[in-house]
N, C-alpha and C positions, 0 to 999 in steps of 0.2 A: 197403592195406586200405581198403575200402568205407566211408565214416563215414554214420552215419544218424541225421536231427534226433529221430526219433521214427518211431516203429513203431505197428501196431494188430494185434492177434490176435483173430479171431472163432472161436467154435466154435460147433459145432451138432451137435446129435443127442447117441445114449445117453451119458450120463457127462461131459457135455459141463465141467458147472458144475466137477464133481471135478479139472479137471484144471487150472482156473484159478487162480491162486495167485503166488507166492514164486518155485515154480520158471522162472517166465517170467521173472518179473524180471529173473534175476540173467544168463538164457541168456548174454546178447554182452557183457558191459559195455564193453568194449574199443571196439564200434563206436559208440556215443554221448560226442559232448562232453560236459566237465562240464558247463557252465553249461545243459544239457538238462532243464530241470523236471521233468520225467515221460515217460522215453523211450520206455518201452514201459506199454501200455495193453491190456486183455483184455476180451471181452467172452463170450459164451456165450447160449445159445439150447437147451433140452432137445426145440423141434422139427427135424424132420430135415430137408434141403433136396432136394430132387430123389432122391427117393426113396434116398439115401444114410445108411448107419446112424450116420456119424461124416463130420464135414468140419470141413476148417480152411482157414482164408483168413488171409495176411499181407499187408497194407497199408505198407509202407515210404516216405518222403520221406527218400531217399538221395542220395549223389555218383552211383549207377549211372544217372542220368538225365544226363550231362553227355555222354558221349559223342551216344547220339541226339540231344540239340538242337544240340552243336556242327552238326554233321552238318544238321539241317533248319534251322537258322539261315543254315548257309554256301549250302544249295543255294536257300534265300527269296531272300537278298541278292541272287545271284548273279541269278535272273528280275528281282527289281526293279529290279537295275542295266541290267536290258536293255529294262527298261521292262513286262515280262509282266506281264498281267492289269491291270496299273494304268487302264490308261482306264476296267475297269469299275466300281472302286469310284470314281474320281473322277466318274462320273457320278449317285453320290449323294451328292456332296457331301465325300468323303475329300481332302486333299489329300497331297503325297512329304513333307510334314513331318509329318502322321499316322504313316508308315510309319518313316520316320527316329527317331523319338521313339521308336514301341516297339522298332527293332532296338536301340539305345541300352540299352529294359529290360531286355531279352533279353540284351546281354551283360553287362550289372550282375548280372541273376540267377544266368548263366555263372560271373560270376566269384566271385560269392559260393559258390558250392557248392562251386566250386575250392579254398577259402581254408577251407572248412571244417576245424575241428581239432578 
């Protein structure tokens, strides 16, 4: 199962306000840790967006983002270990311990989404 630190619900248009409540709350419990202060969050709007009489939008900060940056992590590494593109940020001033440092944060954040419970 997908765990997520926290969610955002917008709605917009007729009835928008009426359906904001309780019943969002309780939708997933299952996918939020406890120690999650306020997993899910709502908001609403009674204007319409793009000519649409009703819309919803969900904003998640989930695990389902670990798979894509494993993935553009491994294919970044793999150019800078061959040196790609590197000469042009070091011509303003970037040096391979700029780059080393954030791959570093990159998998700390990795790991932490991993670890998520």
């Amino acid at each position: 199962m997908v765990r997520a630190v926290a969610s955002l619900v917008t709605l917009r248009g007729d009835d928008a306000k009426a359906c904001v409540g309780g019943e969002l709350q309780g939708l997933y419990p299952n996918v939020f840790p406890s120690w999650t202060f306020e997993p899910m969050l709502a908001g609403y709007s009674d204007a319409r967006f793009g000519g649409n009489a009703r819309l919803a939008t969900a904003w998640t900060n989930s695990q389902s983002i670990v798979d894509p940056l494993e993935r553009l992590v491994s294919s970044t590494w793999s150019k800078f270990s061959m040196g790609a593109y590197v000469h042009h940020y070091e011509k303003h001033g970037l040096v391979r311990a700029d780059f080393e440092r954030d791959f570093a944060t990159l998998e700390q954040v990795l790991s932490d989404y991993r670890k998520m419970t």
